[in-house]
N, C-alpha and C positions, 0 to 999 in steps of 0.2 A: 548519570549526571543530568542535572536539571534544565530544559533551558532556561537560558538568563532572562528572556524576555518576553516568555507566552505563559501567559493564566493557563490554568487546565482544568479539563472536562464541568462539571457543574458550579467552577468558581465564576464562569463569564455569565455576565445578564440576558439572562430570558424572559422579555417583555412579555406581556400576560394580553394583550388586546388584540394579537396577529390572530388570523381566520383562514384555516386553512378548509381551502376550497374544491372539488371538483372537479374535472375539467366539463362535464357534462355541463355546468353551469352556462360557458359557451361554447360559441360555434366556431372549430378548430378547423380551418381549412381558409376559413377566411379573415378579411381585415376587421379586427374588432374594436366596436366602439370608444368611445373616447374615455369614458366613465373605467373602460376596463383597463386602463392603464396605469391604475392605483394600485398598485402591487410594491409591496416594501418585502424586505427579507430582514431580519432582524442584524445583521453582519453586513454591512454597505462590500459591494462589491462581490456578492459571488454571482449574481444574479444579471438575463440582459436588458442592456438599455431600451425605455420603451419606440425609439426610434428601430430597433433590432424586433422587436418585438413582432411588429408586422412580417418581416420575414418569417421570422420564426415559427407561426402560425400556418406557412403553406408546407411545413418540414413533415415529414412522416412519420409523427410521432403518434403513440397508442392514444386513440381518443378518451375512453372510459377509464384510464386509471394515469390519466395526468392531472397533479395537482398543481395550486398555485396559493401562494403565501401573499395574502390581501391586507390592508391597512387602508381604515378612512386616513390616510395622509398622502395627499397630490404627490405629485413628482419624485416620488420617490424610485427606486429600481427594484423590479422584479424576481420572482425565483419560480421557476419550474423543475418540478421533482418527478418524472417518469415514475412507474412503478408498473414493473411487468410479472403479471401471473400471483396468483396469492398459495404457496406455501407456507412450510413451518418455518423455514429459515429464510432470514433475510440476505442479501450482498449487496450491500452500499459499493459502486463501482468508483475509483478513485483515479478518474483516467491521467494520462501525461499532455505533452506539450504536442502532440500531432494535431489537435482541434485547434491550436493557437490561431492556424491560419485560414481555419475554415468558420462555416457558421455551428457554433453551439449547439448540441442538441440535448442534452446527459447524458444521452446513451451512446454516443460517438466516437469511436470505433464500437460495434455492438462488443458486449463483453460477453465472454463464454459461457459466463455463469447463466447469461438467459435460455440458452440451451442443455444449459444442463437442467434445467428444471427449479432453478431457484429465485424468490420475487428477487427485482435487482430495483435498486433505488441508484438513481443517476443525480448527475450535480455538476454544475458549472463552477468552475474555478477562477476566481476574482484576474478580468484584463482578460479572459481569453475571448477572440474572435469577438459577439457581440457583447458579452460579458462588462459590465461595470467594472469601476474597483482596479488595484495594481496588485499581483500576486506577491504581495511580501508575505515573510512567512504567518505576520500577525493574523493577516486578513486570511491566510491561508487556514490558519486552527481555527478562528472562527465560524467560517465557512463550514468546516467540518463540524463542529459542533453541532449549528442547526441541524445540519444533515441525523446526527445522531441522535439530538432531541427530537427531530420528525419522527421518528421511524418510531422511535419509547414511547414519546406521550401522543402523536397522533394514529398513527398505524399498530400498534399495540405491542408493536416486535420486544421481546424482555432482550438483555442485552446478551445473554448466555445463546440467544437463539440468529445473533446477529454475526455475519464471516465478512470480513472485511477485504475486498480483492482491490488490489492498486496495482497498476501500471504506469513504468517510468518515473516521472518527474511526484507521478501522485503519491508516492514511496511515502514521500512527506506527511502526507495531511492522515494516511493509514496507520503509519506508527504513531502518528501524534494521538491520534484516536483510541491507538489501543494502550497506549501507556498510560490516556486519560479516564477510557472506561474499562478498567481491568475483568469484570468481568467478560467483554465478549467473547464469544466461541472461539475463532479463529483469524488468525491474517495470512494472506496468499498475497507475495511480490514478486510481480513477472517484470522481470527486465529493470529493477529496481536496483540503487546505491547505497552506500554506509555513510556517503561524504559529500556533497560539492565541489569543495576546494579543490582536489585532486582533478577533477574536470574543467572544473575553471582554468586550472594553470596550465592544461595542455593546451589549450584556442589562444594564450596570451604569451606573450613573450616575457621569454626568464627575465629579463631586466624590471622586469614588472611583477613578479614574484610575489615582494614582500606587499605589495599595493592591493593585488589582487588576494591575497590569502586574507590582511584585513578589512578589505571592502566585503569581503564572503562572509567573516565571523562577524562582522557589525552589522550587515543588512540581509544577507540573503543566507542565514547559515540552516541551510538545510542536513541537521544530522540526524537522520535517520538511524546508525546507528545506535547510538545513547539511545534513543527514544525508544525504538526494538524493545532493548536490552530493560527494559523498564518494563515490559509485557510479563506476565508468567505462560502466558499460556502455548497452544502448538501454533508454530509456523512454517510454513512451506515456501522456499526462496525460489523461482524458476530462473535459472540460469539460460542466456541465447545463445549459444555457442559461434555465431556469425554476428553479433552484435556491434554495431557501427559508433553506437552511440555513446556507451555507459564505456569503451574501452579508453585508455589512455593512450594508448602509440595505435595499433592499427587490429581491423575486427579480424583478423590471423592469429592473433597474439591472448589468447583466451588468457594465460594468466594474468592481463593486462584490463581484464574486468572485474570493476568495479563492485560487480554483485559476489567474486570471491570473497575479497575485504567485508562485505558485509557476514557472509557465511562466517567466516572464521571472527570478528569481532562478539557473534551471537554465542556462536562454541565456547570460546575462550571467556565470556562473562558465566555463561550456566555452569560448563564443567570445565574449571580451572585445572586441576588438575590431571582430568582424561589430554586437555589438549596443550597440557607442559610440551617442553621441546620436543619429544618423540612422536607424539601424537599430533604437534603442528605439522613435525616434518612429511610426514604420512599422509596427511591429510591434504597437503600442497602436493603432493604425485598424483594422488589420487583427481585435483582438479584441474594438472596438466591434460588429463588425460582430452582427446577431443575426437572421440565417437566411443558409442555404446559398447561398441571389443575391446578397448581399451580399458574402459572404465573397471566392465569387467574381471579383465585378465589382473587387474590391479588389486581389486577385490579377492578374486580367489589364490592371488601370490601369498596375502597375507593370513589365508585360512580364516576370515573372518568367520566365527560359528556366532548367528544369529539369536538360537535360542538361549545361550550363555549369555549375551548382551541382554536379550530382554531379563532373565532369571537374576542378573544384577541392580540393574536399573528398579526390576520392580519389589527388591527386596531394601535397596535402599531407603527407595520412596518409602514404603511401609514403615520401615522405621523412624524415618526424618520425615514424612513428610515432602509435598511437593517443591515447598517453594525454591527458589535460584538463588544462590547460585549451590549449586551441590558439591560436596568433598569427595564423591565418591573416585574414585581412582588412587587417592591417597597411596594406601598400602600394597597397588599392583604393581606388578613387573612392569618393563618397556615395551615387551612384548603385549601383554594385556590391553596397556592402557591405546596399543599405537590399532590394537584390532576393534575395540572399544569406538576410539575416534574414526575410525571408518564407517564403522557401524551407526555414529551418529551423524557425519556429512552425508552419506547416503538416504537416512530417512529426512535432513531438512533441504536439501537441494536438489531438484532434478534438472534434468537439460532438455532443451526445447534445441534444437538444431535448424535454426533461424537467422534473419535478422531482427532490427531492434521494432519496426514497423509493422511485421506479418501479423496477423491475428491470430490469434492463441485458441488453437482445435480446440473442441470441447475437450477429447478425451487427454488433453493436456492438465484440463483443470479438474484439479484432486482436493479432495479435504486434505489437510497436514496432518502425520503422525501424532501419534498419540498412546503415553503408555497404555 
């Protein structure tokens, strides 16, 4: 489903006169001149005010590969783009609302992907801490944009070589991205949702219900799912198993996260059929489960045989083709299709046995399956 009211990927305007710059250009540590406060980003608001600015400058950011997005036009607001380490593959870090209250950095919480060895391009989300801008979702896809036209037409990244990692709240502006540049490699969402609404309505009193579900679709409607589901490609969903944040009743109550609903919205749009009734109901035991023995023992109750799932999957494809949504499960058993759907929650969700806040070990962050 489309959204109602965001342009997508190369339909918004990319003014041709921005000069993207260096940071060698200046001197990063201290207060910089007046002249250097002519920094415009083409999307008002993802970028900080130049009154933050001056902060922003004693922060400990990598001197030699921060950029800054320049316009001869005064008073305009800023954008600073980190970029650490130069590999083959890119990860645009897509972070959540924990910088809300701090100062902006891009890179803040560091993302795992810097450790793991991959360049990571960072990015300020419109309103946050010194941030311009109110993060509606408009400004929010915008934002995003630039971030992906930097990385294409400045930094040379092709978009098959770009992975996209969001955390929390930035769920949004990742799937926006990947629904808009269909080719990118892959998206990774740690601690990530399907919906808003269902969040909104737990902090609000039921009386207020019907008020808050349409102030959510009319201004802030963050669905991520739909958007997901508009990718062809691989994605890896990292579930927190102590999650405070993304749960509806309390972070005990794992089936009461939010990033289930998204796992199973993803399933049930690619393989309709593997995740008919029997292979829902399978697949909801299987994400009761809440430690690795469990998971396990769930797993091997239903004899999932691995190579059989890949030997279907890639005989299908072969035939049909990759694209989504696939028939395949059509003509199996219940038994099939319920060993099947395990076989398929298992390679797109793992569990991180955390809260919603912890940083995500490296050896947590994985590329996503892939036939």
């Amino acid at each position: 489903m489309e959204h109602p009211n965001l342009p997508h990927g190369r339909d918004l305007p990319w003014p041709d006169h921005f000069l993207w710059v260096k940071s060698e250009t200046f001197t990063v540590g201290k207060v910089l001149p007046p002249f250097a406060l002519r920094i415009i980003c083409p999307c008002p608001g993802l970028c900080p005010s130049p009154l933050s600015l001056l902060t922003i400058t004693h922060l400990p950011l990598p001197p030699r590969n921060l950029w800054w997005v320049l316009s001869p036009h005064p008073g305009k607001a800023q954008c600073y783009l980190p970029l650490v380490g130069v590999v083959s593959a890119l990860a645009p870090y897509c972070w959540g609302g924990r910088g809300a209250g701090v100062q902006a950095r891009g890179l803040s919480p560091s993302p795992p992907c810097v450790a793991a060895g991959y360049s990571v391009l960072g990015w300020n989300h419109p309103g946050f801490a010194g941030s311009t801008g109110v993060p509606f979702p408009q400004n929010e896809a915008n934002a995003m944009d630039v971030v992906v036209q930097f990385a294409v037409h400045r930094l040379g990244f092709q978009p098959q070589d770009i992975i996209l990692y969001a955390w929390s709240i930035g769920g949004f502006t990742a799937t926006w991205a990947a629904m808009s540049y269909p080719d990118i490699s892959a998206v990774i969402l740690d601690a990530s949702f399907d919906d808003l609404v269902p969040l909104a309505l737990k902090v609000m009193p039921d009386s207020c219900r019907g008020l808050v579900t349409r102030t959510v679709r009319q201004h802030l409607n963050l669905n991520n799912a739909e958007q997901l589901c508009r990718y062809q490609g691989p994605v890896l969903l990292i579930r927190r198993t102590k999650d405070e944040i993304i749960t509806t009743t309390a972070p005990e109550d794992i089936m009461s996260n939010r990033g289930n609903d998204l796992l199973l919205k993803l399933l049930q749009h690619r393989y309709p059929h593997v995740m008919a009734e029997e292979g829902l109901q399978v697949v909801r035991q299987w994400l009761e489960a809440s430690s690795q023995l469990e998971e396990a023992s769930i797993y091997s109750r239903w004899e999932v045989e691995e190579d059989w799932c890949l030997s279907v999957l890639r005989s299908y494809q072969a035939e049909h083709g990759p694209d989504f949504p696939w028939s395949v499960g059509e003509d199996m058993s219940a038994r099939e299709r319920q060993q099947l759907a395990l076989f398929l929650a298992q390679k797109h969700l793992h569990n991180f046995e955390a809260t919603h806040c912890t940083p995500l070990p490296v050896q947590h962050f994985q590329m996503p399956w892939h036939l």
